[in-house]
N, C-alpha and C positions, 0 to 999 in steps of 0.2 A: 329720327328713323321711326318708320309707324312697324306696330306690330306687327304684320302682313307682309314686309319686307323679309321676310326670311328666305334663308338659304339651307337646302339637305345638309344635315349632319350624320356620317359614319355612328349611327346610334349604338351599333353590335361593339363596335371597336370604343366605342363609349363607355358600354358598360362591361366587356371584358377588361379595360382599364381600370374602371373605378373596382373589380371586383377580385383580380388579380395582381394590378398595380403594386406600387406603394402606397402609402397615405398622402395623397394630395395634398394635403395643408404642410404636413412636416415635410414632404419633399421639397416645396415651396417656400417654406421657411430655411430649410438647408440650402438654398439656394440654387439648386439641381434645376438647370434652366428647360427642362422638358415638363416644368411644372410652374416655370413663371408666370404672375398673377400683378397685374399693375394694385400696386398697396395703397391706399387711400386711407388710413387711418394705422397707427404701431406706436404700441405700448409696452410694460414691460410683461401685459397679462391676455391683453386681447388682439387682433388685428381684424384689418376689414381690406375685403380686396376687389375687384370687379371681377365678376365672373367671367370664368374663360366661354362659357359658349352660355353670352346673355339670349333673354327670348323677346326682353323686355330691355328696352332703350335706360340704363342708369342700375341698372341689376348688380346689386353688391352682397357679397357673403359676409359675416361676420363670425369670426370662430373665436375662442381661446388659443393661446398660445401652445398651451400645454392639449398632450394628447388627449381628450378626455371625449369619452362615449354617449353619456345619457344625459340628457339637459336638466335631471330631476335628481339623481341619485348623487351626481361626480363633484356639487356643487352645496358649501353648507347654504344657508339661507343671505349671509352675508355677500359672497360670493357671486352666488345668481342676480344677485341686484346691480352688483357693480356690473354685468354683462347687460344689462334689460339696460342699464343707463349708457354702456359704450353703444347698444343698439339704437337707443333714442336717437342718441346723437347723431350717428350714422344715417339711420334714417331721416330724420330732419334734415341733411345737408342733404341727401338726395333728393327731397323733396322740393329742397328751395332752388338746384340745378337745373332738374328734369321736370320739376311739375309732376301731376299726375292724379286722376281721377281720385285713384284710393293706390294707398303702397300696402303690396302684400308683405306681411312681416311671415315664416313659419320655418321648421326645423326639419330638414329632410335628412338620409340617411339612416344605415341600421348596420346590424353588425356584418351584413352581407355583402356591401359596400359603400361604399363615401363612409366611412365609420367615425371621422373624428369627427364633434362635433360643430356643427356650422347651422348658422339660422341664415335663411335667404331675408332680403330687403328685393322687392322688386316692383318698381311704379307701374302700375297702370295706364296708360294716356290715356288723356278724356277722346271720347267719341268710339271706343272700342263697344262692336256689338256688344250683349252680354252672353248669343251663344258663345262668343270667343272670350268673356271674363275666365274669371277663378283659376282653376287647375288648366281649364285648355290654354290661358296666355301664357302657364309656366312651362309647359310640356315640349322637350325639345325634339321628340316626333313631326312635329310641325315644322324642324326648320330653328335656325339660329339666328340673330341678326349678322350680315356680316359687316365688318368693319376693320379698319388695318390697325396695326400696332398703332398707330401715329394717332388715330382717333380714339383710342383706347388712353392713351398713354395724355392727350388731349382734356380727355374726359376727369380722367385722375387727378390731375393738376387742377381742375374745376373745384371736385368737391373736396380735393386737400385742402384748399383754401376755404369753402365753406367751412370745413372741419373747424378751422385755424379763428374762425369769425365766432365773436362770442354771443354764445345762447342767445343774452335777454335781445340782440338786433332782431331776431324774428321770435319771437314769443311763442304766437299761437293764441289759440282762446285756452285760458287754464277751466281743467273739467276738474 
């Protein structure tokens, strides 16, 4: 699915949700199916899920388990690493999936809505303008990709199994 395939998203009813809601991740985690999230990654501390309205073909969240708000403060030093490493990982099987120019990694959210915390993973595909890079490939004003449960649920079962494939098969260059 190329970036440009998007479809209107109800954005008002978006973020009256995110802002009035519950907490998407723990409502998702309680298993409250008006918040289910195909799970690609579940541990006893972190998970990673595909986002319900991707912008970007392979678009996965990664949060902690536990409610926790600030990426900086909620997290001793110990802690944050073991996330940055459930993140590598994640990202890496996304990358080895879906491809992708460059994979945005960043941390959206605040205490006004989406509050728990969650970092986006979300690939770029090569040939995408650059006026459509950065923030306008993430931004669901533009439209969401659409796809059905089945190619969701498709997709999941891809990078579980990346997830499942050990590290050293794709390396990288070490920096």
């Amino acid at each position: 699915m190329a970036a440009d395939d998007r479809v209107p998203i109800d954005l008002d009813g978006y973020v009256r949700r995110s802002r009035t809601g519950p907490c998407f991740v723990c409502a998702m985690l309680a298993g409250d199916p008006e918040y289910a999230h195909e799970i690609v990654y579940d541990d006893d501390t972190f998970v990673a899920f595909l986002s319900r309205y991707p912008t970007l073909y392979g678009y996965v969240l990664v949060a902690p388990r536990e409610h926790l708000e600030h990426a900086i403060r909620d997290f001793d030093e110990a802690g944050y690493l073991r996330l940055q490493s459930v993140l590598y990982r994640v990202a890496r099987a996304v990358e080895s999936v879906v491809g992708g120019e460059r994979t945005y990694l960043l941390s959206l959210g605040s205490q006004q809505g989406n509050a728990h915390l969650h970092w986006h993973v979300a690939p770029l595909p090569p040939g995408v303008p650059y006026e459509r890079q950065q923030f306008h490939a993430l931004m669901m004003s533009d439209g969401v990709i659409p796809w059905s449960p089945r190619q969701a649920a498709e997709l999941a079962g891809r990078l579980r199994r990346a997830l499942a494939t050990p590290e050293g098969e794709n390396p990288g260059p070490a920096l």
